[in-house]
N, C-alpha and C positions, 0 to 999 in steps of 0.2 A: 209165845209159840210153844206148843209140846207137843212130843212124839214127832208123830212125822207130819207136822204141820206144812212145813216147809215145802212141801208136795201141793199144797192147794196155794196155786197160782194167781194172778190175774191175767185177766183176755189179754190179747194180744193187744197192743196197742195200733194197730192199724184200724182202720175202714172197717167195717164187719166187711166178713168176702163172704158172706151167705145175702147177703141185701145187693140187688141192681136196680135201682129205682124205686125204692119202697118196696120189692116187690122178692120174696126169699122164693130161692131155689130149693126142687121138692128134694129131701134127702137121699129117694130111689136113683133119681137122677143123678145128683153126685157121687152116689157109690158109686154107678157104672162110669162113668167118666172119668175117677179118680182111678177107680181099677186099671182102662185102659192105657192110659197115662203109665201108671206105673206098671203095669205090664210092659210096656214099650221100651221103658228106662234103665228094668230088669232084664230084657230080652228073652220074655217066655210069652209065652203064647195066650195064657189067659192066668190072671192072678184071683184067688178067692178073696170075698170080702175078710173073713176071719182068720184069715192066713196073718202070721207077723211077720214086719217088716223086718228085723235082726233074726230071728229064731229060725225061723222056717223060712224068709225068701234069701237070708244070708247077705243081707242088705246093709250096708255102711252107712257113715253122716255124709260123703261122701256122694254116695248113691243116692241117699234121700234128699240133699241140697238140690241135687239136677231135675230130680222130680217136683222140689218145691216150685221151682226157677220155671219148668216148663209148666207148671199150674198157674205159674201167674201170667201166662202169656194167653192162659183162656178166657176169654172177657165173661164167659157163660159159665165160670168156676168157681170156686174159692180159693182168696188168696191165703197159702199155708207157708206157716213159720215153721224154722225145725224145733222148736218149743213144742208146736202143736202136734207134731209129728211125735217125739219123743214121750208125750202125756197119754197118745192116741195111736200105739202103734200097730192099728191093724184101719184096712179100708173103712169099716166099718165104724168101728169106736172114733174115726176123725173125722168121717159125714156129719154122724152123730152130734160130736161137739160143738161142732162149725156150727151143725145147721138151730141148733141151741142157742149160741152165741147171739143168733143173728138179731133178738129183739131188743138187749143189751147195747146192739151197737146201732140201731136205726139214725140215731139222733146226726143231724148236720155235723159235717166236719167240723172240730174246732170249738162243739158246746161241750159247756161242764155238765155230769151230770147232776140232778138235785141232791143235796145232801140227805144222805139217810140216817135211819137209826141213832147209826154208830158215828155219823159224824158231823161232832158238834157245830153250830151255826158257826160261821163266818171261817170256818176251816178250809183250807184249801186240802183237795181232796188227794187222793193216791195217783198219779199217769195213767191210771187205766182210766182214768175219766179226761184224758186229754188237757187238764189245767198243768200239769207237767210237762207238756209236748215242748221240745224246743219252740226260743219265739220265731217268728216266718224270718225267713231271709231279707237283709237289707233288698233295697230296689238297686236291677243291675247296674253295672256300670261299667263302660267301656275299658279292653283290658290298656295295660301300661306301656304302653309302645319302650321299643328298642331303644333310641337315647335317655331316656326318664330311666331305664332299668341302667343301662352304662351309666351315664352319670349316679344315680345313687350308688354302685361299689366303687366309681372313683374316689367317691367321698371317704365313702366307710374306710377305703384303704390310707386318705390323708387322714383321717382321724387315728386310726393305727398308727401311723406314722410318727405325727406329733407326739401321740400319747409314748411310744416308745422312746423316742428321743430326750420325750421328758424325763423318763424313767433311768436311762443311762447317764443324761447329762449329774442330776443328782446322786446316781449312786457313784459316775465315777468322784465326785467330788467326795463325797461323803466315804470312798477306800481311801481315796488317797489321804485323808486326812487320820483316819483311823492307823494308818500305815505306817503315820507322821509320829506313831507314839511312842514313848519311851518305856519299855519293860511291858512283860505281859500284864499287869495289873492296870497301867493306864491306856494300853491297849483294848481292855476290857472295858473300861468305864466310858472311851470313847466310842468300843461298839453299841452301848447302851445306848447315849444321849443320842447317839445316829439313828440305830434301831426303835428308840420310843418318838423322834420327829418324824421318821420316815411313815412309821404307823399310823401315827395319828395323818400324817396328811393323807397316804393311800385312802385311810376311814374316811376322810371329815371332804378330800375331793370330789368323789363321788354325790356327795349329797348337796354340798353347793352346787356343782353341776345341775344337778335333777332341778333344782329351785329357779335355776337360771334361764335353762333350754325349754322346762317344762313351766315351771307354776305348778299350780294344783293341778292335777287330774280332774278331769269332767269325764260323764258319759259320755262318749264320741265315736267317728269312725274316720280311720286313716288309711288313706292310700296307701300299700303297699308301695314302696321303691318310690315314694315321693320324697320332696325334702321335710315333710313333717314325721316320715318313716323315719328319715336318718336322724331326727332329734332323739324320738322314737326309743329307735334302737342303740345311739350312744348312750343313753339312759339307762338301757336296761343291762348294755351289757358292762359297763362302770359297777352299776349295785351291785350285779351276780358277781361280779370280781372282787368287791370289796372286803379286805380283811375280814372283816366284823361278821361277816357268815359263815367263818366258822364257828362262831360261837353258836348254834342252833342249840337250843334248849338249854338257854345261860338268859338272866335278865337282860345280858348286854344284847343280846337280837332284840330282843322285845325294845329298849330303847333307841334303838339303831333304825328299827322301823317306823317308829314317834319321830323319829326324825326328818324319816322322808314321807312324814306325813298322815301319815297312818294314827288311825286314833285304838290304842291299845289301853285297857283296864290295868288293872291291879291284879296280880298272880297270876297273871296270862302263861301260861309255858306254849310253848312252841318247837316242837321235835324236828320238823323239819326242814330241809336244807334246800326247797324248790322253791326261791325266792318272790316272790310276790311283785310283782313292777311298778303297778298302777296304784299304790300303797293311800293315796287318800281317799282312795273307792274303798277302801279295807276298814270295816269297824269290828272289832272285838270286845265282847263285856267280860267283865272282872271276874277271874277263876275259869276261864275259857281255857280248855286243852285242845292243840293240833298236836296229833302225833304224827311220825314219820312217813315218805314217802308221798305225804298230799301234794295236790296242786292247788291254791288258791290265787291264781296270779292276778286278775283283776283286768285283762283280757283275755280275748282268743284270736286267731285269725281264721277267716271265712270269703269267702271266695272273693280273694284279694285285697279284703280289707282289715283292717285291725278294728276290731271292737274292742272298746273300753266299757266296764259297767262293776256296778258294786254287790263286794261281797261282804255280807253282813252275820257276826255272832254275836249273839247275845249271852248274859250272864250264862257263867259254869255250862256252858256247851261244852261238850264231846265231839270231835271231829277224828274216828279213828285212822288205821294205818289205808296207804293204798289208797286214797278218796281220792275223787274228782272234784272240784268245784267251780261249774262255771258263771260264767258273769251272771248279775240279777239273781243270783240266789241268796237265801239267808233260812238261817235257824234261832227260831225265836228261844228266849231261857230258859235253862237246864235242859234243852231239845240234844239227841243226839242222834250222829250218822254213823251208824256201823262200817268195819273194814270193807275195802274191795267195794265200796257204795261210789253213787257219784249223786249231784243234784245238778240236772239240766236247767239250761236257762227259764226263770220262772217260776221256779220250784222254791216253795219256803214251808219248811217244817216249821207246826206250830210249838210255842211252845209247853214243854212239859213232855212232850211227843219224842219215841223210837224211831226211827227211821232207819231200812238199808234195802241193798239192790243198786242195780244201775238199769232206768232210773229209780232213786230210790221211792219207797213205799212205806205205809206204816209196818212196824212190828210191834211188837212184845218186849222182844230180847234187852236187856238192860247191858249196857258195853261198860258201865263205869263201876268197876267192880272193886276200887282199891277206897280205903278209908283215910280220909284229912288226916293231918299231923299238924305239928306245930312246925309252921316255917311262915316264919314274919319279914317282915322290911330288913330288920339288922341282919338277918343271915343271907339273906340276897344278895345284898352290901356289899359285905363281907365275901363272900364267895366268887360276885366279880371283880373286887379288887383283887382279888387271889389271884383271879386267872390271865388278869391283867400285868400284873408282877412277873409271871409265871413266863408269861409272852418275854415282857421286856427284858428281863433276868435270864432269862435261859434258852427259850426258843430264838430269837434274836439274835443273840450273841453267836450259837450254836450253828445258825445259818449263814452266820460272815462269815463263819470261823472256816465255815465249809466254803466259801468263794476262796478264801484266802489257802486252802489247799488247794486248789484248783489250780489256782495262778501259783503256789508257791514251792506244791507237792517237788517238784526236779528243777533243779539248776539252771537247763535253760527256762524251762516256764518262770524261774523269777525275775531270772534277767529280762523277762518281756519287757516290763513296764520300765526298764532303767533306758535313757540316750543311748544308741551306739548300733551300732549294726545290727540289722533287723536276723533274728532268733532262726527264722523260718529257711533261711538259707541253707542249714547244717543239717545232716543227717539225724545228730543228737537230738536234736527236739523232737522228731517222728519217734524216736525209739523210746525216748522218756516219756511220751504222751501214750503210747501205748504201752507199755507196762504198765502207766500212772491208771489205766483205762482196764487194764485185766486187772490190777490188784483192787480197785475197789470197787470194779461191778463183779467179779466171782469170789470176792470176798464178803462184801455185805452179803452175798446170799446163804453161807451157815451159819454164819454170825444173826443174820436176821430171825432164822430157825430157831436159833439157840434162845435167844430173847424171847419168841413169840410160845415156844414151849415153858419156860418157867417162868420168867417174871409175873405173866396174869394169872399162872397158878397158886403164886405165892398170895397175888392179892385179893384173889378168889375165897383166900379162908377166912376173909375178916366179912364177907357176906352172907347170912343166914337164907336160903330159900323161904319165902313163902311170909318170912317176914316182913312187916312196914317200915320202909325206912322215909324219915323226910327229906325233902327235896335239896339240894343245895350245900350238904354237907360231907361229912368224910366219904362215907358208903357212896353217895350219889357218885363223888368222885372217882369212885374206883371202881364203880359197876362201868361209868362212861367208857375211862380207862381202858380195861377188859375191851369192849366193845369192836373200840378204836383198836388196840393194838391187834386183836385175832381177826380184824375181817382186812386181809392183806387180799385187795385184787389179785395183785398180779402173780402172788403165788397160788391164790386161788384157780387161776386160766390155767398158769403153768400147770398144774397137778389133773385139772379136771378133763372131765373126758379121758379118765386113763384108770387103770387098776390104783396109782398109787394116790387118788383121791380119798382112798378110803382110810389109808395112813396117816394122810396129812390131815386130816381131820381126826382122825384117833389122838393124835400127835394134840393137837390145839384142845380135847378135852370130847369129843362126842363119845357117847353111847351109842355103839352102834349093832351092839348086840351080836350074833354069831354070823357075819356078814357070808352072802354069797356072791363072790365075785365075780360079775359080768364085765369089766372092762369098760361099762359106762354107767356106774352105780350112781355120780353125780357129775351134771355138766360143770362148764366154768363160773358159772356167778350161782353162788350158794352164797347167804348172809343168814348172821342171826345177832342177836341181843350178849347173850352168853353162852360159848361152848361147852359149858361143862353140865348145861343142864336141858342138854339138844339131847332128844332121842327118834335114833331109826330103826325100825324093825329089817331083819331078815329078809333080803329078797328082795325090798325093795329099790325101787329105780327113781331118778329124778332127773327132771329137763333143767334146764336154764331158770334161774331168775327166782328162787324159792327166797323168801325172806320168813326165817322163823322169828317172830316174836314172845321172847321170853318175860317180856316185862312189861307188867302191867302201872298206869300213873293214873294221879288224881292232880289237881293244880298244886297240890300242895304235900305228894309223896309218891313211891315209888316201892313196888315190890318184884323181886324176881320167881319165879314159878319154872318147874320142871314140863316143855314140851313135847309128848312123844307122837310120833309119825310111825303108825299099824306099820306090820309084817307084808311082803308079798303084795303094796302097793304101786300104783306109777301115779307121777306128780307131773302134770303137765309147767307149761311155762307161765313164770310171772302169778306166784302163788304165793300171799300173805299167810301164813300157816298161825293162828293163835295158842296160846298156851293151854285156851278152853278150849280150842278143836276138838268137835266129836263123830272121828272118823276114826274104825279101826284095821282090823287086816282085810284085804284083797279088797282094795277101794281103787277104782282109778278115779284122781280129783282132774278133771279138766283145766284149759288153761286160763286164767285169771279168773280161775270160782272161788265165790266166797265161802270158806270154810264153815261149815254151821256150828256153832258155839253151843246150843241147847237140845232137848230131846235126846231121843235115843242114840246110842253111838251106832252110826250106821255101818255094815260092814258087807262082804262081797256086793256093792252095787257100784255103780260109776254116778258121779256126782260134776253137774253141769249148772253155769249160769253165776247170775247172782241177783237172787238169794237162790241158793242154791236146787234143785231137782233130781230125781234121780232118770239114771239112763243103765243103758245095759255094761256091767263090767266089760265087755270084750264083744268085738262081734269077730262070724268067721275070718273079715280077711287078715286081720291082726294076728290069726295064729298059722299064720302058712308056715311061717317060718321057727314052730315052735320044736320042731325037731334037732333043729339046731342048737339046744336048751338042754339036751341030753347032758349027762357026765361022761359022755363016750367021746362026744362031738367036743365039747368045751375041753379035755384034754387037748385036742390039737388047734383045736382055733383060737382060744384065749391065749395060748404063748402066741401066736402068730400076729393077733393084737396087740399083745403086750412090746411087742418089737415093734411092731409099727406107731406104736405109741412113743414108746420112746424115742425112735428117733424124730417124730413129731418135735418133742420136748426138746431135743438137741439142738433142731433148727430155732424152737421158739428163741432159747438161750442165745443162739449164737448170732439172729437178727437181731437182737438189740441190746447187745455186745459190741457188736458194729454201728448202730445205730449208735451207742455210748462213744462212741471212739471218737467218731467222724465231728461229733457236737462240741466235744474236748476239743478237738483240733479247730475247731470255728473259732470257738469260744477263744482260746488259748492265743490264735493267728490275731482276734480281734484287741487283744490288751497288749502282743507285742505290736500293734499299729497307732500304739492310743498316741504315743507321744507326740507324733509329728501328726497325726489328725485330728485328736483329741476325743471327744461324747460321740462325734457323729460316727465313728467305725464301728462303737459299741451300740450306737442305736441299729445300726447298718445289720451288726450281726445278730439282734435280737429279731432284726424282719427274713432276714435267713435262716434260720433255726427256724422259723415256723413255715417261710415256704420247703424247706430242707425236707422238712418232717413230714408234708405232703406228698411231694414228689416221693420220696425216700420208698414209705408203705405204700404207695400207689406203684411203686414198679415193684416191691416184694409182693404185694396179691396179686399181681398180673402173673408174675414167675410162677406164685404157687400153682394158679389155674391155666396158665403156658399148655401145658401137656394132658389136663386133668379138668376140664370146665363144668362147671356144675352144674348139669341136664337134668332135667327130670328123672327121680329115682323112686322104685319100691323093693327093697332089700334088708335084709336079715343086718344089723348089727355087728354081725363079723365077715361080712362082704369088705373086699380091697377100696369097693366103691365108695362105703361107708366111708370107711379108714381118711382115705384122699378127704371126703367132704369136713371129720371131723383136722384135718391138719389146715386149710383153708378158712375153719371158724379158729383157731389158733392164733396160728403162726401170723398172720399180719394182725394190724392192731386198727383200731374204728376214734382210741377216745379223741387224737387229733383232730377228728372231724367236727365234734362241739365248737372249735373256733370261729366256726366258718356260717356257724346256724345264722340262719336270716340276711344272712349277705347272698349276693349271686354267684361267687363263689363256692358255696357249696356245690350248685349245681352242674359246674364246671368239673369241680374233683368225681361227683357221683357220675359223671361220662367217663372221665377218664377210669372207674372201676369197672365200667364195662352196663351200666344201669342204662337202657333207652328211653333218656329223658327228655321230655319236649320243653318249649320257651319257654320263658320268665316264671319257674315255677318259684315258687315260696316256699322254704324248707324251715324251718323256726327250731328244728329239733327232733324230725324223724331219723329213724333205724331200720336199715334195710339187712336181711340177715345175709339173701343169697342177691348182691348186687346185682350179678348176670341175668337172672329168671326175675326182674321186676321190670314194667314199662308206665311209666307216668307220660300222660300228655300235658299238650300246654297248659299253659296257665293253672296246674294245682296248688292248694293250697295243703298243707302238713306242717302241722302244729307239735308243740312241744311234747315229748315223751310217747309219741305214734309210733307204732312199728308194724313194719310190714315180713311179714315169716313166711317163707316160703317153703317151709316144711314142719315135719311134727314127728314122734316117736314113740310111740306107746309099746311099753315093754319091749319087746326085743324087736319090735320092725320102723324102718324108717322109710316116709315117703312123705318123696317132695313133688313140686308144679311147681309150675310159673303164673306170676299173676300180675292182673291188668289194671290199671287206672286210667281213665279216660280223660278227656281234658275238661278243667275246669273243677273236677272233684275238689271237695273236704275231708280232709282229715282232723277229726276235732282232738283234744288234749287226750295220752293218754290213750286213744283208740290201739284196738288190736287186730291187724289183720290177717288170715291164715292163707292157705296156699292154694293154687287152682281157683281163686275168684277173679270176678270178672267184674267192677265197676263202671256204670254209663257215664260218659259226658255230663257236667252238672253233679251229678250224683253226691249226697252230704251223710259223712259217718258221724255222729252225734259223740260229745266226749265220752272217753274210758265203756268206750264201745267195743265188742268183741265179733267180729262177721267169721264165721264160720267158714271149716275147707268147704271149695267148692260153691260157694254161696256167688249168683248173677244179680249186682243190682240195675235197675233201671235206670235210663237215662232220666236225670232230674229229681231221682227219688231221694226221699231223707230217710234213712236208718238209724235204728240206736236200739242199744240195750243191751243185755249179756246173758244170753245171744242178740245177735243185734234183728229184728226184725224190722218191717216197713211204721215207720209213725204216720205220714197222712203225703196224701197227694191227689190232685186231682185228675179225674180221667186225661185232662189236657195238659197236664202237667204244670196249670200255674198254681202257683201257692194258698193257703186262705187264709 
């Protein structure tokens, strides 16, 4: 691809909407009917075919969503994507297209087209020819009645149970006996021999488990909330727990997965941490790179049932950051999938073949851009015994060491564990547990500062930019390092969304150039590779979820590169940003668009999709509020936020401060009980601590929104109303809720946030940002890493809606849903799919893509 290739699209993958029975509609006819339409949408009285839709009728995505929506309710119309909309922004130039399109798309739902020119025999072709379309939906199947959903979370809560009980019985054994020792030096060596059995069983549990409950993986389909669900999911959620993941891009994952089955090559690396389940659906060939952020799990769930299916790579594949990969896919060798891509079920790049988009398509673009080095079997070796030693030796030790303050930090907390009157009776415990609870949660926090500003600086200098280093050795070590120690969540929340975000990242090492301070320069989840070689321009703004990539890998090295982020841009949400990004000032990049890596560095346009498109920087309604922008106005309203912010901050700190206290005192109350009850108080209170933590932030988010509920909004950034909604994305916390993914449980807690959710939904791992403004019906299904956003920010304005799911809907992996939509009954989001504000789907329809448009459906809605 060059220059601005990346502009020439393929059709839509729906239907042609110019064909009704063989038979195309005249394109006179559709100007006037598309006119009237959006006339009506608009609210004026008659609209020009050559008029534009942003420019001159001052039309939003917004605007144009409702006008697609009410175009596909005309049986006599064409059905329009906002793709087409955005390529065709005037009545005219989108009759045009459509009615162009229409001979392209005659062919029966569901046929490939012939291979052309360009594409070599037995290839399967690009999605625009429908050989990519997802495969049809399983045949239905009656939903899960009421006791079949109770009894599977009865279960899932006795297997919690066990599994806890197990976990305390052994570890009180394994203090007590550590306790037993004599001098700190055999106190150490007994932490060790504890810490390396305890490891290896946590390891090597889980995967006899898997062997036991499971067997091999086959292609399959499982009832949700059945008992083959609950094998199902003790399985899965065992592996995701396992030690061994955090080794992600260490040869020890890659063997950890050979274990559970998985048939892996030779110099496999694997960056990331989104564990795979179905692992002997999983083949990789030798010198295959995943990098970070994929999903390749080896199912999905789809209306109500769990597919199992395989995912295949072949020799030195590329699988880069941010990908989707659903079941039945595969990438034939040396084949690669560009970042922010996905491949729907059915999809298999051949190989030798570029690939990106969701779904993806051929390209050009070459993603593997770093050169082999010499990294053999002995350094692999080598390098996981290291990190193994490194556990047993120090991480280990370090974490008893850290129980044993706990229990030991005050007088009475030691006397817990001794015979004789129980601790809890005396004032002195309360007050020793709470000081023990302010000195080391407000003390790790400048202490933590301190470390996170020099120590990765210091080891920063032994890395050259731009040079090759090979995999596995010193430099790998210290780039990982780096990595790990500057991307601190939770100081990250703490800081974001506020003026001093911009510090705390000057602090950790960015370039940030002569910054203009708006008070939401960067939301809370900002990541990258390395800080010191992160550049933003001036002016610029950023939502949630940006992951910069500084480092580029081959199976067998690794290099770092300086990536800079233009001047006077905004970055929507959930944006993989590359080090080859070529994007520069006054860009708006949309949310989950693929950044384009080649051609010209594009500048003042707004960049949509993936593979990416262009659209209008700004339309009118975005800048109502640009007066507020002033240096007249930002004198008095940025201190006004900057206090509302902080005392944001204050609250964050001091909910979980108390939330520190209260867990201390669990914890503490549970080891002065052990001796007269013994494992089972401390299993007792390891299942209290996690309903604790429920309950706990479920009545601190109700508090926040108590007085302040989060209604539908369209306001300036330094609106009070803003303010409230940014202390609400704060001040309570969300990641407690991962415990609960795929149990009925979750659904339980998302009422109690105040979310209007119907029966036996299936949650596996969605994200809802405004709980209040979302309504799921029965029986949906929401698959892992989905989210549903009920609002968005471009430059200084923020508006939000509420949005609908109907009963039955899919959420596939990874999907992204924005605000003011409206999904039918039945209705299916295709993975790492992106639905647009504003966007109505049909009852029964399947969508996908990024943007997500219609893929196929029949007038009557049954499938082909």
């Amino acid at each position: 691809m060059a220059g601005k290739s990346f502009e020439a699209l393929p059709p839509d993958l729906a239907e042609s909407p110019t064909v009704r029975g063989g038979v195309a509609t005249p394109p006179a006819d559709v100007e006037r009917v598309l006119a009237a339409v959006l006339a009506d949408v608009v609210r004026v009285a008659q609209v020009s075919v050559d008029s534009h839709f942003f420019d001159e009728l001052g039309a939003d995505s917004m605007v144009m969503a409702q006008f697609c929506a009410r175009v596909r309710k005309h049986a006599d119309l064409p059905s329009v994507s906002m793709k087409d909309v955005y390529r065709n922004p005037t009545i005219r130039s989108l009759a045009t297209a459509l009615t162009a399109s229409a001979p392209a798309s005659s062919a029966a739902p569901g046929a490939a087209t012939a291979p052309t020119a360009a594409t070599p025999p037995g290839a399967r072709t690009a999605p625009t020819a429908r050989t990519g379309s997802p495969a049809p939906p399983p045949v239905a199947v009656a939903p899960t009645g009421t006791p079949r959903y109770v009894l599977c979370g009865a279960l899932q809560l006795l297997a919690f149970l066990g599994y806890s009980y197990l976990v305390a019985y052994v570890a009180a054994l394994g203090y007590a006996w550590i306790s037993a020792g004599s001098g700190v030096f055999d106190a150490y060596l007994r932490a060790v021999l504890f810490g390396a059995a305890s490891f290896v069983s946590l390891s090597v549990l889980p995967i006899l488990l898997k062997w036991v409950l499971i067997g091999r993986w086959k292609p399959r389909q499982i009832r949700v909330w059945s008992l083959a669900y609950v094998r199902f999911w003790i399985v899965k959620t065992l592996i995701r727990s396992d030690p061994l993941v955090l080794f992600a891009g260490s040869p020890l994952y890659a063997l950890y997965l050979k274990a559970l089955g998985a048939r892996i090559g030779r110099r496999v690396v694997i960056l990331s941490r989104n564990v795979p389940v179905c692992t002997d659906l999983l083949a990789v060939g030798d010198g295959a790179l995943i990098r970070k952020d994929s999903y390749f799990n080896g199912y999905r769930a789809h209306a109500g049932l769990i597919q199992t299916g395989t995912v295949t790579l072949g020799k030195d594949t590329v699988v880069s950051e941010a990908t989707v990969l659903d079941i039945d896919t595969s990438l034939g060798d040396a084949a690669q999938l560009g970042h922010a891509s996905s491949l729907h079920s059915g999809q298999a790049v051949p190989g030798g073949e570029h690939w990106h988009g969701s779904p993806a398509q051929p390209t050009d673009v070459d993603y593997q851009v770093v050169g082999a080095a010499e990294c053999g079997a002995t350094r692999r070796m080598l390098h996981s015994v290291l990190q193994l030693l490194t556990v047993l030796l120090v991480y280990v030790p370090l974490a008893i060491g850290a129980v044993e303050i706990l229990f030991a930090g005050a007088p009475q907390l030691a006397a817990a564990l001794e015979p004789g009157p129980s601790a809890l009776t005396g004032w002195t415990f309360y007050g020793d547990a709470l000081a023990f609870s302010l000195v080391v949660f407000f003390g790790a926090f400048p202490l933590g500062l301190l470390l996170l500003t020099t120590v990765p600086r210091l080891l920063n200098r032994t890395i050259t930019p731009g040079k090759v280093y090979p995999l596995y050795g010193f430099h790998y070590g210290v780039h990982r390092a780096i990595t790990f120690m500057t991307n601190r969540r939770s100081l990250m929340r703490l800081f974001g969304d506020s003026s001093c975000i911009v510090h705390y990242l000057r602090c950790l090492g960015y370039d940030l150039s002569r910054i203009e301070q708006t008070g939401s320069n960067f939301g809370t989840e900002v990541k990258h590779e390395t800080p010191y070689l992160s550049s933003v321009g001036s002016g610029t703004m950023v939502a949630d979820g940006l992951s910069i990539n500084n480092a580029d890998y081959s199976s067998t090295s690794f290099r770092v590169s300086r990536t800079s982020i233009g001047a006077r841009n905004f970055l929507g949400n959930r944006i993989a940003y590359p080090s080859r990004g070529r994007t520069g000032d006054n860009c708006l990049l949309a949310t989950k668009v693929m950044v384009p890596i080649d051609g010209e560095v594009r500048e003042g346009v707004g960049l949509l999709g993936s593979p990416s498109f262009e659209i209008p920087r700004s339309v009118q309604r975005d800048s109502s509020f640009d007066g507020l922008k002033s240096e007249e106005q930002l004198r008095h309203r940025l201190p006004a936020k900057n206090r509302h912010n902080a005392t944001t901050m204050a609250w964050y700190l001091l909910v979980r401060w108390v939330y520190f206290f209260l867990v201390t005192l669990l914890v503490s109350a549970a080891a002065d009980l052990y001796a007269p009850f013994g494992a089972a108080v401390i299993a007792l209170a390891n299942v209290l601590v996690v309903l604790f933590t429920a309950v706990y932030y479920v009545l601190v988010e109700r508090a926040v929104t108590a007085c302040h509920p989060t209604d539908p909004l369209f306001c300036s950034i330094y609106d009070l109303r803003f303010w409230r909604r940014e202390r609400y994305w704060k001040v309570p916390s969300e990641t407690y809720l991962r415990m609960f993914d795929g149990t009925p449980f979750k659904s339980v807690i998302w009422r109690m946030l105040g979310v209007r959710i119907g029966s036996r939904v299936f949650d596996d791992g969605c994200y809802l940002t405004e709980r209040t403004m979302v309504t799921i019906g029965d029986g949906c299904t929401l698959n892992a890493g989905s989210v549903v956003q009920c609002h968005s920010q471009e430059d200084g304005t923020f508006k939000s809606d509420r949005s609908t799911l109907g009963s039955g809907c899919t959420l596939g992996v990874g999907a992204f849903v924005h605000y003011g939509v409206a999904i039918g009954d039945g209705a299916v989001l295709a993975p790492d799919s992106f639905l647009m504000k504003g966007e109505v789907l049909p009852h029964h329809a399947w969508w996908g893509g990024n943007p997500a448009r219609q893929i196929r459906r029949d007038d009557g809605g049954e499938w082909r």
